[in-house]
N, C-alpha and C positions, 0 to 999 in steps of 0.2 A: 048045547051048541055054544051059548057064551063063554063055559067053564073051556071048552076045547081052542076056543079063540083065547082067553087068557094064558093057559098053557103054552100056547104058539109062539107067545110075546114073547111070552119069559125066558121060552128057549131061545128065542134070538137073540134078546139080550143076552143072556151066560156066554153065546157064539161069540158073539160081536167085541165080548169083555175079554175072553182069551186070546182073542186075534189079537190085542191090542198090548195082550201080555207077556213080560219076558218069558223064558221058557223054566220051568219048577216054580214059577214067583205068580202069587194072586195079584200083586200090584201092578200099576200102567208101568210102561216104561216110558220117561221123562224126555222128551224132545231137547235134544242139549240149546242152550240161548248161543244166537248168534255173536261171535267177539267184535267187540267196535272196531272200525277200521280205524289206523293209524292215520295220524294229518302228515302227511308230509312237511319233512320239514324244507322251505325253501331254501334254495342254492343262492346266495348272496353271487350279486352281477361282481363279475371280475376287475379290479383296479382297471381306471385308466390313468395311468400317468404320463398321457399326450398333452401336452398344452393345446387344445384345436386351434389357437391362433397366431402359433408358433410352429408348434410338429416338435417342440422340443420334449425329451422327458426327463419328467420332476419328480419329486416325492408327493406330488397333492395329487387328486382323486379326483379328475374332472367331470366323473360322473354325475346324473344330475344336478350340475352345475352351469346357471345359464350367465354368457357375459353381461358386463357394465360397461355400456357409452356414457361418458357424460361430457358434455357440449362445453365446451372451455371458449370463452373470450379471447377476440385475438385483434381487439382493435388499439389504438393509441392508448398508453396506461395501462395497459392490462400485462404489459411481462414484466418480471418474470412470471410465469405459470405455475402452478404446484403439478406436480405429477405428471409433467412432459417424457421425464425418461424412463417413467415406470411402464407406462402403456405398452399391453402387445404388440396394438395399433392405433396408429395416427393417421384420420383421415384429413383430409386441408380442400379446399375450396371455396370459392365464392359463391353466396347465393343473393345475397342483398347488399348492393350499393359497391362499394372498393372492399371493405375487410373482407379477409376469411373467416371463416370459422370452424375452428380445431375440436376433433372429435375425437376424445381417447377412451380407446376399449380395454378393457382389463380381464382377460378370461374367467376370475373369477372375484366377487363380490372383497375377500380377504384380502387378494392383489393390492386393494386401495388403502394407503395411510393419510393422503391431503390430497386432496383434486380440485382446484379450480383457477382461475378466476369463473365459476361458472355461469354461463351463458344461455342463450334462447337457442333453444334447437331447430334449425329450418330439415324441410323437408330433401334436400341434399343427402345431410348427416344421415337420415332415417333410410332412406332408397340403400344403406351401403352397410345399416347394419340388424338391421330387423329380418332379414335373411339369416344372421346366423344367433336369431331366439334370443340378444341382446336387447337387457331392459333401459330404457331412455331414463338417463336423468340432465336433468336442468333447468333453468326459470327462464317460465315462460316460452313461447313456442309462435313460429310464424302462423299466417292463416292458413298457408298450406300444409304444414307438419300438422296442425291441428285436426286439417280436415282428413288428410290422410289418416293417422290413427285414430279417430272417429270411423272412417270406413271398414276400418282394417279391423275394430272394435281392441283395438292391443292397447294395454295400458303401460303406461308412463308414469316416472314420477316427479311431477312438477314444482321447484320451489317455490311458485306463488300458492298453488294450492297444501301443499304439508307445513311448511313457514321452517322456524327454528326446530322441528322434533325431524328435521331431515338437510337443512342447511346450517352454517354457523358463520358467526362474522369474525374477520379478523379487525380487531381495533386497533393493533399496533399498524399495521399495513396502512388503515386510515389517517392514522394518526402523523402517520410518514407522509401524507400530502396525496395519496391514491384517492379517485373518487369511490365513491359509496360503491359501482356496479362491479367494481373490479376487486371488492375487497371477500367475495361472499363465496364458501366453499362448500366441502362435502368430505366426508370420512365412511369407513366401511359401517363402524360401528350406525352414522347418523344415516347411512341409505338404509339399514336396518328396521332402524326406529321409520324412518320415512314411508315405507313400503307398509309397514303395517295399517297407516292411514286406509289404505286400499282392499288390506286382510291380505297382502300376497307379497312375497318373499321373491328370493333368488334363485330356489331351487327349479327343474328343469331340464329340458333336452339343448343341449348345442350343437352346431356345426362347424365342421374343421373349414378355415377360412382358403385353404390352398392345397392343393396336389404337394406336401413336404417331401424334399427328397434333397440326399447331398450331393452339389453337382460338384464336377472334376472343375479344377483350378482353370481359369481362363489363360489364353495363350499369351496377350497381352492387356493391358489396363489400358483401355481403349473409353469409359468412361468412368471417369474420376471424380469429377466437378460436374456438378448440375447448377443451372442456375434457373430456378422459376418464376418468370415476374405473371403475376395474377392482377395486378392494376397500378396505377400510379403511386399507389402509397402502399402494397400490399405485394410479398411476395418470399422465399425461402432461398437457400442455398444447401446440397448436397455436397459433403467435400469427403473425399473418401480416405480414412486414417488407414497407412501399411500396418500400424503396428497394432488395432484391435481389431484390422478386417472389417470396421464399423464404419457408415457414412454416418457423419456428425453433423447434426443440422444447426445451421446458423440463419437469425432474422432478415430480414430483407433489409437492415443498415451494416449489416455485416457482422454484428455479433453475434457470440454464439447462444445459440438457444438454452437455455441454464435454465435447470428444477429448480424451483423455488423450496421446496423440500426436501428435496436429500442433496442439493448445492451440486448433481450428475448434470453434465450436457444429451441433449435427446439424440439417440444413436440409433442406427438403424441396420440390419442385415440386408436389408431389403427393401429396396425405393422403388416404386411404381409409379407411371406417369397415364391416366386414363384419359385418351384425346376420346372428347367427348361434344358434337356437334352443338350447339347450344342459339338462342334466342332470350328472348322476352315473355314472361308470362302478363294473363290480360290486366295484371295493377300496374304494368308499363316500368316495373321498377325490379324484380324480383328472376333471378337468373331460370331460364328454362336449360335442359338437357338433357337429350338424345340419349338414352339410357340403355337402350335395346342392344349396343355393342359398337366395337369403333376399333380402332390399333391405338397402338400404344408405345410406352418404353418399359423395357424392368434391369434392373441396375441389381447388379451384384455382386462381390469382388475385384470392385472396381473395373467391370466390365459392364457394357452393355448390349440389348437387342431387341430389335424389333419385335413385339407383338401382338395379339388379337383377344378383342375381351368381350363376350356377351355377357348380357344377362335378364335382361324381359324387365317386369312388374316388378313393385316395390318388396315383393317378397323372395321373387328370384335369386337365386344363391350368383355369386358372380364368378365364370368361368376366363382362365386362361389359355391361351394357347402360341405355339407359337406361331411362324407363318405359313407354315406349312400344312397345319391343324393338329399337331400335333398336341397332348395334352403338357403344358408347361410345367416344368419342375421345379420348384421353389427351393431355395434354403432354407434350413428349420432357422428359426429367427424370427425377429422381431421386424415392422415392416410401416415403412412409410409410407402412402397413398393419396396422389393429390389426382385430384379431377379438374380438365384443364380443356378449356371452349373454344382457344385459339382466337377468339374475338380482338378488336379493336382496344390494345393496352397491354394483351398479354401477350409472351413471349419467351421463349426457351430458347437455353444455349447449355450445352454439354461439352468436354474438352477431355481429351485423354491425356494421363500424368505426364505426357512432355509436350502439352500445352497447346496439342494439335484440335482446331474444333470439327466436331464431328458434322456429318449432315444428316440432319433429322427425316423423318417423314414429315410431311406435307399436313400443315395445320386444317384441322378438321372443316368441312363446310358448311356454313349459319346455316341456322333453319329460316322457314319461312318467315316467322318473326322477329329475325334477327336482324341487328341495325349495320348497314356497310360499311366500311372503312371509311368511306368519303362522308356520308353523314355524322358517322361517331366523333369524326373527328373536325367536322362544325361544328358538333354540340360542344365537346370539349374545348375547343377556342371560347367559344361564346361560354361558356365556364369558368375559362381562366379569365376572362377578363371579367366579368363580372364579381370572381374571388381579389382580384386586384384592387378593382374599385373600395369593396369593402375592407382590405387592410391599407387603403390609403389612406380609407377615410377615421379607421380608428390607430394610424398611426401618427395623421393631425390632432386628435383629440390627445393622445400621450404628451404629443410635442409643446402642444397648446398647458397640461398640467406642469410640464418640465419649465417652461419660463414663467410660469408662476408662484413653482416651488423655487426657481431661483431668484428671483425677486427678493425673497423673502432672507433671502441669506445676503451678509455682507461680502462674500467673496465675488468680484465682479467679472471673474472668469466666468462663473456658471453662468451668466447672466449674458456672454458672447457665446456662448456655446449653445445654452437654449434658444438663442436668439435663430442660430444658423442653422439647428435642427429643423426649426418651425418654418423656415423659409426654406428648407428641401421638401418639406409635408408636403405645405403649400401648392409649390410645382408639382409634385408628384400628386396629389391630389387633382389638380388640372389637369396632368397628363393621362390617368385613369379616367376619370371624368369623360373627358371629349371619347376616348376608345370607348367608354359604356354607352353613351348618347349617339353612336353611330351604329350602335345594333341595336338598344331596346328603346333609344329617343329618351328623353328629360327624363331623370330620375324623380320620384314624388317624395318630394323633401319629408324627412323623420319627422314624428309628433316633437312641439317643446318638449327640451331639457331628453331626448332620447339620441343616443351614439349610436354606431354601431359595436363603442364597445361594452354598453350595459348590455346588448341582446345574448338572451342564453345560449349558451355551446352543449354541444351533448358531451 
């Protein structure tokens, strides 16, 4: 029985082995190995050479490539600027006290060869450019910008926090009589080195900043001249050149706005006016503004019109249109952008090349927080006089060195002349005086041996 069970096996297996066999062949046939699959080789993304903050096209590759803001100074001392006429974009507005503060974007990181006097970045600048993946650079930053990119978790790069391996001083600039805060800038190469601090670069997703398109010739030049006053001591001028098509900006004393590095004036295709309702935020000092949308002006070809701008949250990309709803059509170009509250100080005047002035839309309306015209402008009396007071008082104390220094000299001319300076101070000092002691009562006499003109100036 077992021999007959052994027999059984064996024949299976012989079966089992020929089934497995080619056919005349005692060997297995060899199950071929499967061939490795090919890696695909990827398709490189296609050139863009759109400028997204222009529409214009270039030989560079704006692909991941994300823009540079960086916050330029624009108070007393601070112009010329470096790299006013390089920028795609210039945004301009008030957020603290009377200066603006100048925001130039540069689509891409290379774009930059000197940028600055640079500046603390408020949370203004950032609402208008962190919608289109642009990195912050500048020293120092308000408590709103702060807390905003804290929320927002988006990084910046700060010249208090990276120092010299991302900002650099000029000493000649200083050396020329500039103070220290206006002397301090930024190159492609040093946002490089500065960025690294953080481990993170400029590479990136961007967004095109407008609907680019070439519009047909306007019928007449109907606005030529802009004028924007933003405060008392702060404001711009649009003046529209025939012969490069270009509005050429000029400062609020009438000069023109000159690169301190490549010696261009800052030109524009494209001027935008964003009436934006505005107030007070709760440090009673620091400009608030209605951001969710408003009308407007947009200027170009020395023409102008009316339009309409949303845009939400500080991420919100910002839309044009015109008043119809239509989506707005832009010129490829380069583009100025101020944001403008209508408040108590500020003021727009527009005028078409034969000197007719236009009439605007109707200045935007305060917010809740906002201060009225009849208050603002108590506060601003009771300003100006109490600014009075104190340059009476330190223009007695000059008058008071002038007949001392003349004294000292044999020529007894200066010695009539210091005399009659000192005796206008004087008056003028009493007549300051009485006006300040009618609004804030007895002033509280300076420590010994203090002026008002030893006290520090920013």
């Amino acid at each position: 029985m077992r021999k007959s069970i052994r027999m059984a096996a064996a024949l299976l297996s012989v079966l089992m082995l020929a089934a497995c066999s080619a056919p005349g062949s005692s060997e297995p046939t060899q199950t071929p190995a499967a061939s490795p699959t090919a890696e695909p080789t990827p398709t490189p993304a296609p050139a863009n050479n759109t400028n997204p903050l222009t529409g214009e096209t270039t030989e560079t590759d704006y692909n991941n490539q994300r823009p540079v803001a960086v916050t330029l100074r624009n108070g007393e001392g601070s112009t010329p600027q470096w790299g006013v006429s390089k920028a795609n974009l210039l945004v301009e507005g008030v957020s603290e006290g009377y200066d603006t503060t100048l925001t130039a974007v540069f689509a891409t990181r290379n774009d930059i060869s000197k940028v600055g006097p640079v500046g603390k970045v408020t949370d203004l600048g950032l609402q208008l450019v962190l919608p289109l993946s642009a990195v912050p650079v500048h020293i120092g930053k308000t408590t709103y910008a702060s807390n905003l990119l804290n929320v927002l978790t988006y990084q910046d790069m700060d010249g208090l926090n990276v120092g010299t391996s991302g900002m650099a001083f000029d000493s000649d600039r200083y050396a020329s009589g500039y103070r220290e805060e206006n002397c301090w800038y930024t190159t492609a190469d040093l946002i490089t080195a500065g960025l690294a601090n953080y481990s993170m670069d400029t590479t990136g997703a961007n967004m095109p900043l407008f609907h680019f398109e070439e519009r047909p010739a306007p019928e007449s030049q109907n606005g030529a001249n802009l004028y924007i006053t933003f405060s008392q001591t702060a404001g711009a001028e649009l003046k529209y050149d025939t012969a490069t098509g270009l509005y050429l900006r000029h400062n609020f004393d009438g000069t023109p706005t000159m690169d301190a590095d490549s010696g261009q004036q800052a030109s524009f295709k494209n001027v935008l006016v964003l009436y934006a309702s505005s107030g007070v935020k709760d440090d009673g000092y620091t400009r608030q503004y209605d951001m969710n949308g408003g009308t407007g002006l947009y200027l170009t070809d020395g023409a102008w019109q009316e339009i309409r701008w949303t845009k939400g949250d500080a991420t919100a990309p910002l839309s044009l249109t015109d008043t119809s709803g239509a989506t707005l059509a832009v010129n490829p170009g380069k583009t100025y952008l101020a944001v403008w509250g209508g408040y108590y100080g500020q003021a727009l005047q527009l005028f078409a090349s034969d000197g007719t002035e236009q009439t605007l839309p109707a200045e935007p309306a305060l917010l809740e927080s906002g201060v009225s015209d009849e208050a603002a402008e108590a506060a601003q009396a009771n300003q100006d006089i109490e600014n009075a007071y104190l340059a009476a008082q330190t223009e007695l104390a000059a008058a008071q060195q002038a007949v001392t220094d003349a004294a000292a000299t044999e020529d007894t001319s200066d010695d009539e002349a210091a005399a009659q300076r000192l005796t206008a101070a004087t008056d003028a000092l009493a007549t300051a005086q009485a006006a300040y002691e009618a609004v804030f009562g007895t002033p509280t006499p300076a420590p010994e041996g203090d002026t008002a003109e030893s006290q520090p100036t920013e």
